[in-house]
VOMAR-662305 format. One record per atom (N, C-alpha, C, O, CB): x, y, z; residue in one letter. Coordinates in steps of 0.02 Angstrom, whole numbers, plus 50000, padded with zeros to 5 digits. Atoms other than C-alpha are relative to their C-alpha. Glycine has a CB too. Example, Ala and Ser with C-alpha at 12.3 -4.5 7.8 and 13.67 -1.06 7.14 Angstrom:
<atoms>
500454994150000a
506154977550390a
500455006050000a
500975005950033a
499505000150062a
499584994149997s
506844994750357s
499615005550037s
499865011050045s
500205002349929s
</atoms>
This chain:
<atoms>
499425001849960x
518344834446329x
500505005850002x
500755007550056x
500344993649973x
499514997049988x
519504847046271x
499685006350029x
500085009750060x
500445000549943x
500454993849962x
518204861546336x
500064999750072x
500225004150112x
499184999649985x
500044999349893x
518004853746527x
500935000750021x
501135003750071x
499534988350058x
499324997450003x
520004854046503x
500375004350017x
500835004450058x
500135000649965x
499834992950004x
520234870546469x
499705003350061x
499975007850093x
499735003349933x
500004994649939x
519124875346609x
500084998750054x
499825002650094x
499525003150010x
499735004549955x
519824864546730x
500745005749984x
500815009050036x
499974989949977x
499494998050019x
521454873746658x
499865007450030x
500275010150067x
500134998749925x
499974990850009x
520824892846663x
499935000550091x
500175005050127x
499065005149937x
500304997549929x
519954888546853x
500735000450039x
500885005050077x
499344993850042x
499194998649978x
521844885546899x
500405003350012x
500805004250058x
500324999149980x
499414992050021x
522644899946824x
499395005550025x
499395010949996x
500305001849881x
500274993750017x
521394910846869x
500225006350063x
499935011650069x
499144998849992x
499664996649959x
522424918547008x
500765002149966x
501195005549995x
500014995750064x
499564997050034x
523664920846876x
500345007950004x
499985012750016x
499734999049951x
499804991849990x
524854937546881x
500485000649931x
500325000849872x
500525002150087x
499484999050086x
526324939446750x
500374993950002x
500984994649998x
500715007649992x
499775007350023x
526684919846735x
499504993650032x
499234993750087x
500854998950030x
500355004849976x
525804904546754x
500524990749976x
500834989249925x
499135001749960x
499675006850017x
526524884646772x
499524995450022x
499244995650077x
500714998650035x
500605003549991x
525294870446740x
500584992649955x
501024993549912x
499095004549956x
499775004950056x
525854851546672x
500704998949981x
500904994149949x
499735001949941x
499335002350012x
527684853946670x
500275007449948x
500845008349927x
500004991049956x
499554997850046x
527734868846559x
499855007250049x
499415007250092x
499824999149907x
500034990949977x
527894889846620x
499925004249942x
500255004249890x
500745003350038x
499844994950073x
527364903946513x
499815005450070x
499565004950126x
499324999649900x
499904994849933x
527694921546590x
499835006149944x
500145007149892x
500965000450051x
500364994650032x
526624936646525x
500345006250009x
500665007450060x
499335000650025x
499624995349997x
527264952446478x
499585006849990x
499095004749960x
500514998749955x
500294994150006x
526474971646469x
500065001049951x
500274995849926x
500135004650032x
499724998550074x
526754979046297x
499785008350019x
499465010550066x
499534995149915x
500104990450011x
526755000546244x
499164999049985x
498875004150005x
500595005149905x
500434998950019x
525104996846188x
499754995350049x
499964989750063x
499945000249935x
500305004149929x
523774993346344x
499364994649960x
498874992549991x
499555007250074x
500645003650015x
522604983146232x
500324992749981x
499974987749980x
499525003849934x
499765005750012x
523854969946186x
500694996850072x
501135000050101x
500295001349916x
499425002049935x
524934958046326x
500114994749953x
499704991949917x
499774997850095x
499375003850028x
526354948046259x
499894991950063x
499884992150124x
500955006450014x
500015005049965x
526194929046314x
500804993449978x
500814989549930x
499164997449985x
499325003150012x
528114920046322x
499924993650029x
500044993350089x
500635003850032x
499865004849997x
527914901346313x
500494996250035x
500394992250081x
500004999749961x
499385001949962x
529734897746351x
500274994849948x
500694990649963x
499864996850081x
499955004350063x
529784888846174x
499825002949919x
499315006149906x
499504994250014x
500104995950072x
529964894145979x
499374997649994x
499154992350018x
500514998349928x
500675000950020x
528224897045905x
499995001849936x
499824997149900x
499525003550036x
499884998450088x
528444905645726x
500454998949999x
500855003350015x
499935006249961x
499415000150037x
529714897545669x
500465002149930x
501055002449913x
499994996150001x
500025000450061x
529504900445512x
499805007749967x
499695008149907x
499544994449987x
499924995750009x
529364919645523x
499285002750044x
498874998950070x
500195000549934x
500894999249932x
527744929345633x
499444999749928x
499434998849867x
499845012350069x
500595002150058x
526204928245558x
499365004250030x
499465004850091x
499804990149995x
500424997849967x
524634937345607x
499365001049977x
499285002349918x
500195004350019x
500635003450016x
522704934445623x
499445006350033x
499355008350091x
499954991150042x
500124991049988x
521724951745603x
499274997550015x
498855001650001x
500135007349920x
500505000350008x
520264942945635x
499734990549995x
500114986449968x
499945005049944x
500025007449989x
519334923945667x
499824998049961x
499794991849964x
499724997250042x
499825002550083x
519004924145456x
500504998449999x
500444992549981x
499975004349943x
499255001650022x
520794921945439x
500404994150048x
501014994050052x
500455007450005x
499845001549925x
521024910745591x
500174991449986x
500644988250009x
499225002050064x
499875006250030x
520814893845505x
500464998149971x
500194993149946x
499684998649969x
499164999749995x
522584892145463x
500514998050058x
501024994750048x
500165006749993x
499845003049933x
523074889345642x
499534997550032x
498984999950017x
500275004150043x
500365003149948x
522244879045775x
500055003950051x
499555005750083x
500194993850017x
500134994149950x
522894890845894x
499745005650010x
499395008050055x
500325001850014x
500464993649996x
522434904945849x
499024998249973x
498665002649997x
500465006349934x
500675001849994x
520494897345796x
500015000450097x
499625004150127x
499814991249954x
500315000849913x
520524894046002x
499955005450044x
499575006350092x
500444995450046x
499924994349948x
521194910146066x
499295004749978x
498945007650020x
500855004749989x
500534997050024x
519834917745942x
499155000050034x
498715004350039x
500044997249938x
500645004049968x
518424906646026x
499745004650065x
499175006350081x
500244991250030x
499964994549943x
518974918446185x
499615006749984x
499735009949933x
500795001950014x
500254996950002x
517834930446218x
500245006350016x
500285007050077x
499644998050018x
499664993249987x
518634949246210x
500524999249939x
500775004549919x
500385001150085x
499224999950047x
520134942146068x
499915002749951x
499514999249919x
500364993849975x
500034996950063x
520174953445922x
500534995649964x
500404990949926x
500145008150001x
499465001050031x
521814950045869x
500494995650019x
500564995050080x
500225004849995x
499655005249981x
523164935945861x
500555003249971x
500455007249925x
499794992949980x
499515000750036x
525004936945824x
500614996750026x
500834998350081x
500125005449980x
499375004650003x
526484925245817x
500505002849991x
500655005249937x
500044995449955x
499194996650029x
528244931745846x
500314993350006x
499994988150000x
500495007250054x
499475005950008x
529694919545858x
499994994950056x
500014988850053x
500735003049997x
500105004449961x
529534915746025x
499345002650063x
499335001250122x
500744998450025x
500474997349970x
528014924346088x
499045001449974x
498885002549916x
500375005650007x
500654999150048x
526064926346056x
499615006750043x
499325006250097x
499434991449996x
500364995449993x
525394943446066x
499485001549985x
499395003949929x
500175002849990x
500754999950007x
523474944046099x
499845008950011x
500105013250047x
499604994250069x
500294993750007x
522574959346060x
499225000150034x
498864995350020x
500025001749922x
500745001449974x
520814962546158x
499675004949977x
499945010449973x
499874999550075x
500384993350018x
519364972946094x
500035006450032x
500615006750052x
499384999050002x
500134994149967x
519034989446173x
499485000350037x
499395004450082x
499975004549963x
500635000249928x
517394983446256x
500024993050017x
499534989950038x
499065002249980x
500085007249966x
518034966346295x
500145002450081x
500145007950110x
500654993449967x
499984998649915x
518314963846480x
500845001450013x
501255001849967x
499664991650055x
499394997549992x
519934968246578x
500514993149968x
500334988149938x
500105002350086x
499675004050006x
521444959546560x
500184993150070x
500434987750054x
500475004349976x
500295002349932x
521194951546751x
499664994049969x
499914988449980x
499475005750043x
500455004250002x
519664941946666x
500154994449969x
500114988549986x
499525002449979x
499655002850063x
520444937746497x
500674995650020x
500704989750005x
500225006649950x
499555005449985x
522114931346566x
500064990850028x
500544986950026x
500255003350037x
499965006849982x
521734914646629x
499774994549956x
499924988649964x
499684999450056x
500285005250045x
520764906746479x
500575001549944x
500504998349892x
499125001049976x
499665000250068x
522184912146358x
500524995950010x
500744991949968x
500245006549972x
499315004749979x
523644904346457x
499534991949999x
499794986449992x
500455002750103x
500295007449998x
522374889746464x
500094997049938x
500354991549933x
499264999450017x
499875004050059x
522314886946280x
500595001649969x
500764998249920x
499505000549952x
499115003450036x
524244890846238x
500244995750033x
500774994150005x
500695004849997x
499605005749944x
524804877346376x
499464994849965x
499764989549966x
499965001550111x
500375005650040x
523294865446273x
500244999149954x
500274993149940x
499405000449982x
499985000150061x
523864869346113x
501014997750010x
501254994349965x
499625008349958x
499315004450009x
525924864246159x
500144997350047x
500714996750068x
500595002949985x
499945007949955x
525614851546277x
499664994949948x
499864989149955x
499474999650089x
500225003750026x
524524843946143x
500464998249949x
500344992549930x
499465001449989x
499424999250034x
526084845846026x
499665000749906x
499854997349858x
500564992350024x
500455001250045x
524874849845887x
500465007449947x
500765012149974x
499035000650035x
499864994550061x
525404861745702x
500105005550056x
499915004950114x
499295001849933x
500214993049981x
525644879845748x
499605000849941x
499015001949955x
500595005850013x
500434999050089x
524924881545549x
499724993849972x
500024988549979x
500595002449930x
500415007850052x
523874867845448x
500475001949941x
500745006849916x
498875000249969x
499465000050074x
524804861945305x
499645003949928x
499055004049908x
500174990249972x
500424994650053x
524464873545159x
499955006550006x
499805010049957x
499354999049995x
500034993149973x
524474889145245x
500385005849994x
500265011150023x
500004999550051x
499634996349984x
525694897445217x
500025006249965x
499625006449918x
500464997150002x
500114992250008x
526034917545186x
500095001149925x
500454997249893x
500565004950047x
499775002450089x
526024921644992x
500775005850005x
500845010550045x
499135003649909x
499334995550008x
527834930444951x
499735008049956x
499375008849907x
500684994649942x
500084996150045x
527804946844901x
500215001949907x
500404997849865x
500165003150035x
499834999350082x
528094955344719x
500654998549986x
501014997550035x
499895007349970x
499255001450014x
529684952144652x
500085007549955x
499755010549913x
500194991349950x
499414994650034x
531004965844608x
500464999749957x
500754994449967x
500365002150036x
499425000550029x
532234967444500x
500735004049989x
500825007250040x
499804999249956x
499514993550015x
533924978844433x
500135000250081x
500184995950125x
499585008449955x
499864995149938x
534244992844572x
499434998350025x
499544993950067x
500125008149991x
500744998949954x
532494993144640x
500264992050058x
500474992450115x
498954998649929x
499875006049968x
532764972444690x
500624999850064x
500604996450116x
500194995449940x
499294997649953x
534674979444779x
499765001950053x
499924999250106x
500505006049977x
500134996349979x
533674992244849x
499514995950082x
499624995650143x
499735004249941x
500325006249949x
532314979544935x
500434997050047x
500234996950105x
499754993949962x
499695005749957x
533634968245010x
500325004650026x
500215004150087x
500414993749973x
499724993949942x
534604983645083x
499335002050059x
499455001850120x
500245008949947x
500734998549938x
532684988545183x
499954993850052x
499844993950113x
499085000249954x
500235003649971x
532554971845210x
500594997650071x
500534995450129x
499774995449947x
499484999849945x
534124971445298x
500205003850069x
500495001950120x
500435000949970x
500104996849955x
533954985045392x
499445000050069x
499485002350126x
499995004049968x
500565002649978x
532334978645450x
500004995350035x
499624995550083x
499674998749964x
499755005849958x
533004962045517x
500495000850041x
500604996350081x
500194995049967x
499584999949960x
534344968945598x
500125004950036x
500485004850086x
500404998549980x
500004992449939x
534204986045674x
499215001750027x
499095005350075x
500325009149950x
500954996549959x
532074988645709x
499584993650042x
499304993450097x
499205002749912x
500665004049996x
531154972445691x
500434996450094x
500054996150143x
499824992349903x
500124999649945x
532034967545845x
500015000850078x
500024997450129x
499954998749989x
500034995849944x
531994979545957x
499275002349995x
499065005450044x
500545005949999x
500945000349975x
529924980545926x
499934991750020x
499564990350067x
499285002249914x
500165007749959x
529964960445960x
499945000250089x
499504997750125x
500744994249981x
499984998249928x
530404965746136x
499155002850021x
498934999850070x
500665006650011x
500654996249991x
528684974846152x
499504997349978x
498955000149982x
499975005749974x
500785004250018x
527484960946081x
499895001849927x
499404998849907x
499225003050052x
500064996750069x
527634970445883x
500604995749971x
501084992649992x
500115009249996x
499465001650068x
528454966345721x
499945005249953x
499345006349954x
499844992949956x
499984996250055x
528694979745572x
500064995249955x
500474991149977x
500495004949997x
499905001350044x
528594971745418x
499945002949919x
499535006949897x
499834996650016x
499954996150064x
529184974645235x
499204999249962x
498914993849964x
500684996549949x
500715001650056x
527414977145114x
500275001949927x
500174997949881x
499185005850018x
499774997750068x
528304988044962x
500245005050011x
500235008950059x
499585000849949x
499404993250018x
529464999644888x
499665002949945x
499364999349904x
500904997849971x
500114998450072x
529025011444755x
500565002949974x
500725008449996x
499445004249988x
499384995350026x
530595016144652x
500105007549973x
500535011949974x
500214997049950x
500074994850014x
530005027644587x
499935006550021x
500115011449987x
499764999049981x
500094995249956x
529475039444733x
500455001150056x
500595006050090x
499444999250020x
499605002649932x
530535030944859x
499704999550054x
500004999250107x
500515003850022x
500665001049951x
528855029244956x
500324992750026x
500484988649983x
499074999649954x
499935008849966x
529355011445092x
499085000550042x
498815004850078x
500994998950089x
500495001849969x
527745004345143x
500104995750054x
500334990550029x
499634997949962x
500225004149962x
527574995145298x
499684998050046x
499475002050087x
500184999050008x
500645001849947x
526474984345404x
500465000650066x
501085001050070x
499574990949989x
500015000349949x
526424984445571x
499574996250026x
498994996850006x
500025004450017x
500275002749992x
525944971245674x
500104996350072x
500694995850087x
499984998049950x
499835000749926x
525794964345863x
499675004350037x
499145007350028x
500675000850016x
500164993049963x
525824975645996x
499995007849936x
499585012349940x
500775000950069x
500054992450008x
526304990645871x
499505001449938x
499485006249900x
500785003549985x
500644997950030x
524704987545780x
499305004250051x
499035001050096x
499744992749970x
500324995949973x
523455002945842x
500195001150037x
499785003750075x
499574999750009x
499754995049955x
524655008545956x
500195004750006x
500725006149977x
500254999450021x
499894993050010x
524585025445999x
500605003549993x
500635009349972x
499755002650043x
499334994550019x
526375030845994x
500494994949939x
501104994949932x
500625002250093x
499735002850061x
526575018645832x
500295004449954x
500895003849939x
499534996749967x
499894996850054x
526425033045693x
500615002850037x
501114999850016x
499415004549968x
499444997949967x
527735041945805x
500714996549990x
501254999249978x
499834999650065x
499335004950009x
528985027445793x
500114999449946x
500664997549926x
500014993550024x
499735001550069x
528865026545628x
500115005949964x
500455005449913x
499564995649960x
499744994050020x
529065042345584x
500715003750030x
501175006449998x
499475003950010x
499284996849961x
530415048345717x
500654993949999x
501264994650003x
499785002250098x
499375005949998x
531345031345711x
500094994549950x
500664992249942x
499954996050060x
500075004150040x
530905019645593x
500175003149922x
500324999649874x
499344997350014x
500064998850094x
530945031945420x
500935002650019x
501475001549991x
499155009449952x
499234997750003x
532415041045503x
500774995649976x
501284996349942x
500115001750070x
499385006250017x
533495025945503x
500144996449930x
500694994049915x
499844993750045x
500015002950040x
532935019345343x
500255004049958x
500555001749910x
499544997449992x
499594997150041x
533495034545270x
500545003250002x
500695008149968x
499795002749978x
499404997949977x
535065036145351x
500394993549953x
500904995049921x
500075000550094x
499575004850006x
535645017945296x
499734998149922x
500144995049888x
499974994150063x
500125001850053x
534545016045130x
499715008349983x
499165010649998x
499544993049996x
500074992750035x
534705034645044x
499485000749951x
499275006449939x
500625002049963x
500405001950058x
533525028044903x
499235000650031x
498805001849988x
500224992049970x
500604999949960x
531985028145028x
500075007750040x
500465010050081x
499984992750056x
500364990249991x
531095048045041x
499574998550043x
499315003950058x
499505005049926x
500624998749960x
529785043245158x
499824991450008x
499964986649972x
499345005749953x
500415008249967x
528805027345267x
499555001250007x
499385004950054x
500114996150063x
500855001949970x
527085024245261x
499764993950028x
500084988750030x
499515000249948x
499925003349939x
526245015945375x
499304994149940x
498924997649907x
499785005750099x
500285003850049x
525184999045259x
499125000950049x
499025000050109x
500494990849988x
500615001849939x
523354999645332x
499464995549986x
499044994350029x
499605006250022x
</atoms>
């Protein structure tokens, strides 16, 4: 049922361009810096609860949504921003032309059906805990991170996130994830904009690496 659904859904959209409205709801697609991932805007919070991201359809069982987008043939990659879901496509999947109409099919299934974004249990483990200066040091990155980078890459389908500090070196690790995962002018951003800033506003941080 929910299969002839969906393709009852995709045969619909499949004249789709940068938005589609089916059922009462609109989601309106967006380009991103990186041509392998397009940004899909609901028009409704989706990570509420912070982004989350699915490197793969091992890890996928955790969401229902993302298991479906996975099912899609070409989806490498899933990720959840706040109010957006940035799909990633292989490199020998098909265009984005082909791919667009079965993905808007199963995010308009998955919150018309009003179903979890996450299964209960799922959730992200917290990182290490800090303490002293080092712990200060963290919540100064992390601050900087929530309020001057992470989002102004949300705009673009990406999230930066914190992975670790080493106090000792002043090495900041972080992921990257969304659009500004394997995007080619990523290392660039994080080197020309992302370390610069961090060590303009947190002096304690010598250098950003990029988590891989």
């Amino acid at each position: 049922m929910v299969a002839r659904r969906r393709l009852r859904n995709a045969e619909r959209l499949s004249k789709a361009t940068d938005r589609a409205y089916l059922a009462g709801m609109f989601i309106q697609t967006e380009a991103t810096p990186n041509p392998n991932v397009l940004k899909f805007l609901p028009g409704r919070h989706v990570a509420t609860d912070g982004p989350v991201e699915f490197a793969g359809i091992d890890q996928a069982a955790a969401s229902p949504l993302a298991e479906a987008l996975f099912e899609l043939e070409g989806v490498e990659r899933v990720f959840f921003g706040e109010d957006f879901v940035a799909v990633t496509r292989a490199a020998a999947a098909p265009g984005w032309d082909e791919m667009k109409a079965g993905i808007l099919s199963v995010i308009m299934d998955h919150f018309l059906s009003g179903a979890p974004l996450m299964r209960e249990g799922s959730g992200a483990s917290d990182h290490a805990a800090y303490e002293g200066e080092a712990a200060e040091i963290v919540a100064e990155i992390k601050q900087v991170l929530d309020s001057r980078i992470r989002p102004a890459v949300a705009q673009d389908g990406g999230d930066i996130l914190f992975d670790r500090f080493e106090p000792d070196t002043g090495v900041l690790w972080l992921s990257m994830r969304g659009a500004c995962a394997g995007c080619p002018s990523s290392s660039a951003t994080l080197k020309a904009g992302v370390e610069n800033m961090m060590r303009h506003y947190v002096p304690e941080v010598t250098r950003v690496e990029q988590t891989l």
